[in-house]
Short mmCIF file of the C-alpha atoms (twelve columns), coordinates in Angstrom:
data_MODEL
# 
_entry.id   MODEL 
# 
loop_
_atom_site.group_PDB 
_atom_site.id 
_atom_site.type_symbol 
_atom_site.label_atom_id 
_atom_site.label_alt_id 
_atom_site.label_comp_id 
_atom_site.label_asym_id 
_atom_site.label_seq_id 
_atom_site.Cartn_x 
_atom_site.Cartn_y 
_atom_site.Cartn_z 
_atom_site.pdbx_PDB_model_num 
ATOM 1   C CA . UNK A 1   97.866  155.925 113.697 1 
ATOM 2   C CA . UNK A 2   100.337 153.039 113.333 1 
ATOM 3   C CA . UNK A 3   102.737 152.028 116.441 1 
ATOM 4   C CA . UNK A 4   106.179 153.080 116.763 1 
ATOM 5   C CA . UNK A 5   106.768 149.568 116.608 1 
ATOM 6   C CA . UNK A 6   104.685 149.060 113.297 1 
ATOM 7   C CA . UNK A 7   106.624 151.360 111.342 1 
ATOM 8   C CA . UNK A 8   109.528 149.851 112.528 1 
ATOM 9   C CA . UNK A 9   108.302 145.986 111.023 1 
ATOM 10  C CA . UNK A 10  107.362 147.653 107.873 1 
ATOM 11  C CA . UNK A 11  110.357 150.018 107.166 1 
ATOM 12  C CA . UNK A 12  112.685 146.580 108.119 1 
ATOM 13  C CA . UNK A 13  109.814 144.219 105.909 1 
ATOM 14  C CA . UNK A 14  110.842 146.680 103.267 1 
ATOM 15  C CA . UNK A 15  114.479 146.543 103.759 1 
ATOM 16  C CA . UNK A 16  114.562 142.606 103.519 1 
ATOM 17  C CA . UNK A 17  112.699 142.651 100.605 1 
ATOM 18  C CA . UNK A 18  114.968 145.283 98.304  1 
ATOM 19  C CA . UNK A 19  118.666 143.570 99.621  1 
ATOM 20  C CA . UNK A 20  118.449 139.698 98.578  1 
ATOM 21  C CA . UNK A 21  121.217 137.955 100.075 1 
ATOM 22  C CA . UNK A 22  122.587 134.883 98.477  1 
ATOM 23  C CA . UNK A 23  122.154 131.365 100.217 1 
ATOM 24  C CA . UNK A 24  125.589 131.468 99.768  1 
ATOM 25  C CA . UNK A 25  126.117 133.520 102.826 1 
ATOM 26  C CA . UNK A 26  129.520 132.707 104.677 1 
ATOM 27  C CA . UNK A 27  128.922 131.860 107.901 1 
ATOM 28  C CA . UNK A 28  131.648 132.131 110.529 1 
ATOM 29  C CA . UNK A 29  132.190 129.698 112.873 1 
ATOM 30  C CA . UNK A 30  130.101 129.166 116.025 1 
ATOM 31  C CA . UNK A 31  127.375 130.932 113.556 1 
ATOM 32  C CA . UNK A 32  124.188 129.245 113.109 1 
ATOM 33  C CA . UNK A 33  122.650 131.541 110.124 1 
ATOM 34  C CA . UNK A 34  124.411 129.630 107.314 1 
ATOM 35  C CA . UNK A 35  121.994 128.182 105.191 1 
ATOM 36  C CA . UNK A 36  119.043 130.395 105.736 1 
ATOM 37  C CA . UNK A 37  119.688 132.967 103.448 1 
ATOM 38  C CA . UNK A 38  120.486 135.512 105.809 1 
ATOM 39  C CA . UNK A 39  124.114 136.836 105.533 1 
ATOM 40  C CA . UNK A 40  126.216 137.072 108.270 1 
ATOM 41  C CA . UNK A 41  128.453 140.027 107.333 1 
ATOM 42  C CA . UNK A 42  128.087 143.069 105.294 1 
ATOM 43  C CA . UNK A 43  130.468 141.295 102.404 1 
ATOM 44  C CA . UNK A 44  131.609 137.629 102.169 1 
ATOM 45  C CA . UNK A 45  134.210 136.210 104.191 1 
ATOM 46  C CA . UNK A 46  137.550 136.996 101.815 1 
ATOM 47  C CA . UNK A 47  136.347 140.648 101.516 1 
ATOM 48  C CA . UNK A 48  138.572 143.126 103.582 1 
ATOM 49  C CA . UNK A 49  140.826 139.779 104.124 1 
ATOM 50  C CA . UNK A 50  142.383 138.676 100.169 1 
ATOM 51  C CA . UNK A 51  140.301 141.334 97.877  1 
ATOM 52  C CA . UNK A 52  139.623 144.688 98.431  1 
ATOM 53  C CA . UNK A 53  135.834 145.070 98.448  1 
ATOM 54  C CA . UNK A 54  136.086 146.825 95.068  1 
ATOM 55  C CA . UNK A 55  137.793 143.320 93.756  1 
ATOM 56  C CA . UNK A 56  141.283 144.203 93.494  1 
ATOM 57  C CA . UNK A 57  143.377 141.527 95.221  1 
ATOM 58  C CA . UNK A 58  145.225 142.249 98.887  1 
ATOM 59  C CA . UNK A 59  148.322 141.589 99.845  1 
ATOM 60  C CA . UNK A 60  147.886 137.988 101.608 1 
ATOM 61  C CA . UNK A 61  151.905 136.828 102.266 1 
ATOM 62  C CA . UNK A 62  151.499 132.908 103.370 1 
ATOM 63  C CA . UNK A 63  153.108 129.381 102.258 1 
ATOM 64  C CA . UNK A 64  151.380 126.438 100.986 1 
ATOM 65  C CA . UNK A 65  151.072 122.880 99.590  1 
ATOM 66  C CA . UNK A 66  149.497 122.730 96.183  1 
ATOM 67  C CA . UNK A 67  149.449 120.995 92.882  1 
ATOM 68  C CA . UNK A 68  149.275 123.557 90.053  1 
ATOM 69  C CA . UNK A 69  147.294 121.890 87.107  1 
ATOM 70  C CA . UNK A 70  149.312 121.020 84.247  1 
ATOM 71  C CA . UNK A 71  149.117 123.619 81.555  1 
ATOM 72  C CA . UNK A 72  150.776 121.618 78.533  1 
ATOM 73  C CA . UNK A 73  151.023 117.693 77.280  1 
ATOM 74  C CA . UNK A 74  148.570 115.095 77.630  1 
ATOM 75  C CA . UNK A 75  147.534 115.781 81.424  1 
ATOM 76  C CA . UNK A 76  146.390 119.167 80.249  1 
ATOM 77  C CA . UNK A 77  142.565 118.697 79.052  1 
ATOM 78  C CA . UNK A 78  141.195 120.134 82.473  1 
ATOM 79  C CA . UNK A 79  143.478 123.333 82.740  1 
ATOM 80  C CA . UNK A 80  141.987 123.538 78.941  1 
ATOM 81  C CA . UNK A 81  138.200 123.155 79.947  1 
ATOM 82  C CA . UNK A 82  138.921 125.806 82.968  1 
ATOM 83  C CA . UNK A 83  140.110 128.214 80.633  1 
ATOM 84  C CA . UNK A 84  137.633 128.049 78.555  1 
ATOM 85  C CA . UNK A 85  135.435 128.623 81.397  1 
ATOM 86  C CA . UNK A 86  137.578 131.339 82.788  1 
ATOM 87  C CA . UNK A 87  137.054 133.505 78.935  1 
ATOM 88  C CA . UNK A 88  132.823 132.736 79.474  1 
ATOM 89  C CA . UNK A 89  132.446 133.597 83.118  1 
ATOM 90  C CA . UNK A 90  132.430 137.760 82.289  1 
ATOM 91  C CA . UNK A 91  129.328 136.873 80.524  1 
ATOM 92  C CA . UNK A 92  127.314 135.544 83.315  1 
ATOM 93  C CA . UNK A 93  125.174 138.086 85.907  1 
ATOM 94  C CA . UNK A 94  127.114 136.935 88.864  1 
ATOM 95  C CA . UNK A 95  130.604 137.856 87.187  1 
ATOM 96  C CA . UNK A 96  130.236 141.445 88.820  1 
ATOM 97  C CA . UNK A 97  130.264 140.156 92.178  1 
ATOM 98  C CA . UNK A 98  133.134 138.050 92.069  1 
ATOM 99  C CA . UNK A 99  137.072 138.122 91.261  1 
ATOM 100 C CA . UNK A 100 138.630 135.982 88.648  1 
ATOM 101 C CA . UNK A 101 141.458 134.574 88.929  1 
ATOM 102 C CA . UNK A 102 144.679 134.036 86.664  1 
ATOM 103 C CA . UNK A 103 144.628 131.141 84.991  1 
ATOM 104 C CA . UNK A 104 148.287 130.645 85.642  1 
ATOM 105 C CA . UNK A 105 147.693 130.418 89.658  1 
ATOM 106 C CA . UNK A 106 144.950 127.361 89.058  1 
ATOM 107 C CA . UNK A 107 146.001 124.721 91.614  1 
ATOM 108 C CA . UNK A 108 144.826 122.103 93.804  1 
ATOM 109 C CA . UNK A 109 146.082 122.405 97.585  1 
ATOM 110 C CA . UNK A 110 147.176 119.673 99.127  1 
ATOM 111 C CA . UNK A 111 147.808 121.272 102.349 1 
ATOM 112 C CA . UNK A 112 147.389 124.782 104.014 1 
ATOM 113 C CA . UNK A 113 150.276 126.344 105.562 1 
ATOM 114 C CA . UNK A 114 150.500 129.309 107.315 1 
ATOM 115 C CA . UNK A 115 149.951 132.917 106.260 1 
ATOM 116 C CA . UNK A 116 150.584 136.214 107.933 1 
ATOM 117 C CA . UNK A 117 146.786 137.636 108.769 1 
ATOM 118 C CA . UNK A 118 146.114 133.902 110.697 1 
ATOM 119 C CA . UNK A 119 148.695 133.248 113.770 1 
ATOM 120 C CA . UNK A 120 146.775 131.639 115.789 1 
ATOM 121 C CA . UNK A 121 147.042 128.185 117.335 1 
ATOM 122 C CA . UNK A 122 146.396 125.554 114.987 1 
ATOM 123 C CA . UNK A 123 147.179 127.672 111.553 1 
ATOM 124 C CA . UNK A 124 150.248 128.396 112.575 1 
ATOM 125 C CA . UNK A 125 153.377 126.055 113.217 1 
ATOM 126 C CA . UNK A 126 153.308 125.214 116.962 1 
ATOM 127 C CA . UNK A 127 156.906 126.195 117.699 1 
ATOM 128 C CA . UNK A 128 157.797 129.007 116.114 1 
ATOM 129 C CA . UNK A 129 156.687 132.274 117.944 1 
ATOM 130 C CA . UNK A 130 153.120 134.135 116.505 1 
ATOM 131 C CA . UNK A 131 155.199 137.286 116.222 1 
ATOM 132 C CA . UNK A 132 158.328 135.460 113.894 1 
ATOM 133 C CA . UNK A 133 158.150 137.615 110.307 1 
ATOM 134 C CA . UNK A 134 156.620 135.407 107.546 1 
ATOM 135 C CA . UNK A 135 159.301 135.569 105.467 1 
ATOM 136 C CA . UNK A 136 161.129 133.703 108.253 1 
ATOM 137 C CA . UNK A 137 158.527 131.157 108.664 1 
ATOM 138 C CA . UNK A 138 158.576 130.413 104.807 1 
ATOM 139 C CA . UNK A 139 162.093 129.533 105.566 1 
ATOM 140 C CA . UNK A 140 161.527 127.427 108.311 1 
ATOM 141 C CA . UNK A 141 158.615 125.296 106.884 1 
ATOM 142 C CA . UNK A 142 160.982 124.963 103.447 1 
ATOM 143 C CA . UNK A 143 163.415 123.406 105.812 1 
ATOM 144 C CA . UNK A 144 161.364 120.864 107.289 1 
ATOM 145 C CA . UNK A 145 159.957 120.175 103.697 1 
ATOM 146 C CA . UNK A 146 162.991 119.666 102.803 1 
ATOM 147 C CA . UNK A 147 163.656 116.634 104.838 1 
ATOM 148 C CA . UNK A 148 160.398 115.593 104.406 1 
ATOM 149 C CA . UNK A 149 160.128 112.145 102.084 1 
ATOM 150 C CA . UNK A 150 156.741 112.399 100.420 1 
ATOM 151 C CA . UNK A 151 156.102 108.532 100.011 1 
ATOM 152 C CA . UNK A 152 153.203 108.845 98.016  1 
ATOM 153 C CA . UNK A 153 152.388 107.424 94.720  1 
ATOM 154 C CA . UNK A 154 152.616 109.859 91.758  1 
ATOM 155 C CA . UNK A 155 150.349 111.002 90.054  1 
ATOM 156 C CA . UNK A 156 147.150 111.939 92.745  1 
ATOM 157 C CA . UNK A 157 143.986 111.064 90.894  1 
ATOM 158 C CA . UNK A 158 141.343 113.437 91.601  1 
ATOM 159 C CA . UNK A 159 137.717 114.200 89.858  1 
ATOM 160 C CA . UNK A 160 134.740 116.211 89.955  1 
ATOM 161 C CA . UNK A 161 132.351 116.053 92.576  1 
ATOM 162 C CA . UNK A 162 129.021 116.588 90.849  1 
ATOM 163 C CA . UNK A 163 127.408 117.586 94.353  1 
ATOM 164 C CA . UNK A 164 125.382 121.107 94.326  1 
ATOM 165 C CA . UNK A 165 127.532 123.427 96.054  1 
ATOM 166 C CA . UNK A 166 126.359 123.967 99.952  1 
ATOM 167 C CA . UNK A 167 124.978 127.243 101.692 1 
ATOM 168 C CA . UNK A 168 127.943 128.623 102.195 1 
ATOM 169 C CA . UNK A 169 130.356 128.044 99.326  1 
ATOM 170 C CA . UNK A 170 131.072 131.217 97.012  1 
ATOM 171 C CA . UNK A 171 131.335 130.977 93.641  1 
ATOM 172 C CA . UNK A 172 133.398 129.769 92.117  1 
ATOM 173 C CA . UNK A 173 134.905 126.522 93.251  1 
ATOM 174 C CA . UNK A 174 135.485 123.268 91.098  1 
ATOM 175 C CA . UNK A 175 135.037 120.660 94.212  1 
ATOM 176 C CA . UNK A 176 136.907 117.239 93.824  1 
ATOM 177 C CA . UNK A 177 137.152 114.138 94.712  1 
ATOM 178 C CA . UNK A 178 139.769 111.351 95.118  1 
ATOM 179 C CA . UNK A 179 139.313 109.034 92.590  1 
ATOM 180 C CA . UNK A 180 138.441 105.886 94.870  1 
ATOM 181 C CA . UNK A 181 138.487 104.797 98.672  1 
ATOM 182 C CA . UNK A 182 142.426 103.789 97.853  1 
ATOM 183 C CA . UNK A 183 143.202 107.400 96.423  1 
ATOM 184 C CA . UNK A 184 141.340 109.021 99.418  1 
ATOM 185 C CA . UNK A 185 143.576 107.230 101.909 1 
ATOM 186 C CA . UNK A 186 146.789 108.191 100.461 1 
ATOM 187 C CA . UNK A 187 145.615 112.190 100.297 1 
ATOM 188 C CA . UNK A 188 144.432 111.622 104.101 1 
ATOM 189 C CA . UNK A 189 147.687 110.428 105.066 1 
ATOM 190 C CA . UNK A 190 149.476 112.414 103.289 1 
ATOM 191 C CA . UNK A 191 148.068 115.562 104.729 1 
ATOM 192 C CA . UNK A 192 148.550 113.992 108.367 1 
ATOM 193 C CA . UNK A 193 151.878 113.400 107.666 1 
ATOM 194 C CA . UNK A 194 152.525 117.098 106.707 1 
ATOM 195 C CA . UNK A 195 150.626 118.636 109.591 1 
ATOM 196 C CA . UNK A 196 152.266 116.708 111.842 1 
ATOM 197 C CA . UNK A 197 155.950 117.839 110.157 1 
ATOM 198 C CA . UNK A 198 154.677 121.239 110.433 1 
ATOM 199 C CA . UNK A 199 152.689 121.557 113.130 1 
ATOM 200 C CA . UNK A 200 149.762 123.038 111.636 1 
ATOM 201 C CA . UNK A 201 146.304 121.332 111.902 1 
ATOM 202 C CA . UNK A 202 143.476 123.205 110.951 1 
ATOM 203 C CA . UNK A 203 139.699 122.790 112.685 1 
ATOM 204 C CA . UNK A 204 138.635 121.523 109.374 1 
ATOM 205 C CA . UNK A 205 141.676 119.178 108.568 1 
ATOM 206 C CA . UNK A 206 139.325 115.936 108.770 1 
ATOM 207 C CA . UNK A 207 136.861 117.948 107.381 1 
ATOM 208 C CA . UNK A 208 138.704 119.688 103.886 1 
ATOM 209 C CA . UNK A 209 137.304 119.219 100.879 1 
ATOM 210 C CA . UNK A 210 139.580 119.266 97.605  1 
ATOM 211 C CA . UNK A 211 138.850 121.822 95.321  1 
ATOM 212 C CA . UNK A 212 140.362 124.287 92.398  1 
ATOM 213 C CA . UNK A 213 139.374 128.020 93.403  1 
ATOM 214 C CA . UNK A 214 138.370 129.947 89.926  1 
ATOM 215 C CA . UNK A 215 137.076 133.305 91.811  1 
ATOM 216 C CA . UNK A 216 135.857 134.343 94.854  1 
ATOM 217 C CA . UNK A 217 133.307 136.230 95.547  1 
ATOM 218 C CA . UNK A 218 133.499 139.874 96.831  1 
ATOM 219 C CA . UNK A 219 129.409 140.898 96.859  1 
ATOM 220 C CA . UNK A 220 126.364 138.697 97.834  1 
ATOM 221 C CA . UNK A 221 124.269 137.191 95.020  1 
ATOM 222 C CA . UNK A 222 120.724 138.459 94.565  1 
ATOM 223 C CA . UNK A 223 118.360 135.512 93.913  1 
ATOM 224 C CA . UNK A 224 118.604 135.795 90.562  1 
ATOM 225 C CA . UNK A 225 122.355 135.895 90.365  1 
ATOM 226 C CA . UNK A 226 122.517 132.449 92.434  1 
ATOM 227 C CA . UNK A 227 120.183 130.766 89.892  1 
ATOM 228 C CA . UNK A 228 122.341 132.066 86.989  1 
ATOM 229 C CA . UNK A 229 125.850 130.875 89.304  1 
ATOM 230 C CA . UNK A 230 124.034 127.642 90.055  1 
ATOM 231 C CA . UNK A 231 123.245 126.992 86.073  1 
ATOM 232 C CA . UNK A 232 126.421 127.786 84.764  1 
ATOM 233 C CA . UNK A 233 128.219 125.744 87.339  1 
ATOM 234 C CA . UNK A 234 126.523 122.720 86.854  1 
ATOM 235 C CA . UNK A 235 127.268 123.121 82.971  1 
ATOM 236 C CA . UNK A 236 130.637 123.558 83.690  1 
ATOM 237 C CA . UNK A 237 130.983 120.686 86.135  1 
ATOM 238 C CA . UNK A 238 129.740 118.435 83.394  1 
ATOM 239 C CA . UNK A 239 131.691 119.903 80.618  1 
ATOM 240 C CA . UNK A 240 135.185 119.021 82.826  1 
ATOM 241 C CA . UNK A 241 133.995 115.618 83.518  1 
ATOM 242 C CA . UNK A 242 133.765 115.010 80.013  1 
ATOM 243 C CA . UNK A 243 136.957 116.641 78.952  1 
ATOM 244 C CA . UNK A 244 138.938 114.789 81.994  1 
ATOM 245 C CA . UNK A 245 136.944 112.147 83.965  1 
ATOM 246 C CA . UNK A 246 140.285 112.032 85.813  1 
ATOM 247 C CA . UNK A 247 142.333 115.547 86.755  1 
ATOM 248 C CA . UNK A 248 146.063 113.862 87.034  1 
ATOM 249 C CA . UNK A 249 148.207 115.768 89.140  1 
ATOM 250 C CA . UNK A 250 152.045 115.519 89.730  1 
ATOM 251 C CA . UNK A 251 154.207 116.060 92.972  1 
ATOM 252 C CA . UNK A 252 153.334 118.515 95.526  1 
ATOM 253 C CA . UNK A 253 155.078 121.604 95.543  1 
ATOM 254 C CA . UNK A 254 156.002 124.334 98.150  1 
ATOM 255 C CA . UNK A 255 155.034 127.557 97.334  1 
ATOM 256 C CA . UNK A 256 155.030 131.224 98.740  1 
ATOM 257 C CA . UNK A 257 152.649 133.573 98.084  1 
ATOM 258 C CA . UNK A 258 152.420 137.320 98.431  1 
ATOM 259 C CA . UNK A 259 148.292 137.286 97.380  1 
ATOM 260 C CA . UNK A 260 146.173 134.750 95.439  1 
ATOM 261 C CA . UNK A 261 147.109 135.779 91.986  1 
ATOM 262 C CA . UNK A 262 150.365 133.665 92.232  1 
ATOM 263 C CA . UNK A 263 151.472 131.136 93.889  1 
ATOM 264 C CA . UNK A 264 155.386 130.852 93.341  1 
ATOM 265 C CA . UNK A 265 157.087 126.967 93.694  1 
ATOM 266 C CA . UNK A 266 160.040 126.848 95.791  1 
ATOM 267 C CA . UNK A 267 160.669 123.172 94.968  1 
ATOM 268 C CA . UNK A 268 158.899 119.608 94.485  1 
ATOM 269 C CA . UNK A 269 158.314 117.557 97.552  1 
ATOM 270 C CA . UNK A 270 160.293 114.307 96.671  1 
# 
């Protein structure tokens, strides 16, 4: 007769072999599984935190930095490509595992601020208490924006970065990049220049990478499902390149946010 211990191998053998997780699977910090294809949680990261793990979006109130893409005139080719995306992506395998999201909300961020379900040291302004209601820390962080004198050429020239998305990046992101060593500088500075006038810095504020968030994922990918996310995003990666080798985007603009359907501009940094 088998071990105790050999039926326990085989029934877990069996186990690993019905639920493929996706290489996608979000690591948390300090976790070394990333990469493996091993996830780290029963649903990705955002699950529980921005979507409801049926895919309806969560209440999420914050503030941010972003660039909204422009929808009209001759700056408007990529917001174009990304809808057209946006009506093919139901098609795909992986579409039930993620969330879409409105077209309208489609945005670059230039810099995080702080949101309600993260007051903590570091994503959250230094000097204004953890407990202060968000609603008062919107108001705060407009005031200092306020003052704040962008000095930063207009428009920020950004564009695709053809890279294969890592280990632990859920669908679907369109990555950028600054459009040369002179554009990078500017965005770097930039984004110093804010966290120091609000007192946020982020572990990964050397670290962020640009990007345009189309969905997020709410379920792991089975193999299968990755290939098919993979294949379509590299399509569409080339498809936007060729539309707009260069995404042009105007002034920064403060936003609040009650979840990440909309993201409503209080003004232009100027």
């Amino acid at each position: 007769m088998p071990t105790t211990d050999t039926n326990r191998r085989t029934l877990l053998g069996l186990m690993g072999a019905t639920v493929l997780m996706s290489p996608h699977a979000q690591a948390q910090p300090g976790d070394g599984a990333a990469g493996r294809g091993v996830a780290t949680s029963k649903r990705p990261h955002d699950v529980g935190r921005k979507f409801w793990p049926d895919g309806r979006v969560k209440p999420f109130p914050g503030n941010t930095i972003v660039c909204h893409l422009p929808q009209q005139g001759e700056n408007a080719e990529a917001f174009g490509t990304l809808l057209d995306i946006y009506r093919e992506a139901p098609a795909h395998a992986f579409s039930h595992k993620i969330t879409l999201l409105p077209p309208s909300s489609y945005h670059m961020t230039v810099f995080g601020g702080a949101n309600d379900a993260e007051r903590k040291p570091g994503l959250w302004p230094a000097t204004i208490p953890l407990d202060a209601p968000i609603e008062e820390c919107d108001r705060l962080l407009g005031d200092r924006l306020r003052a704040f004198t962008l000095d930063c050429a207009l428009p920020l020239r950004m564009m695709v970065d053809p890279a294969e998305p890592g280990a632990n990046e859920g669908p679907l992101t369109m990555r950028l990049l600054p459009a040369d060593a002179a554009e990078d500088r500017k965005l770097r500075r930039l984004r110093d220049r804010l966290s120091a006038c609000l007192e946020i810095r982020a572990p990964d504020h050397d670290r962020y990478h640009f990007h345009i968030t189309l969905a997020y994922q709410i379920d792991w990918l089975t193999v299968q499902e990755d290939q098919d996310y993979r294949s379509a995003l590299r399509a569409w990666k080339t498809r936007l390149r060729q539309a707009s080798p260069l995404i042009l985007l105007g002034a920064p603009e403060y936003c609040v946010m009650t979840d990440m359907f909309a993201f409503n501009r209080q003004f232009f940094l100027a």
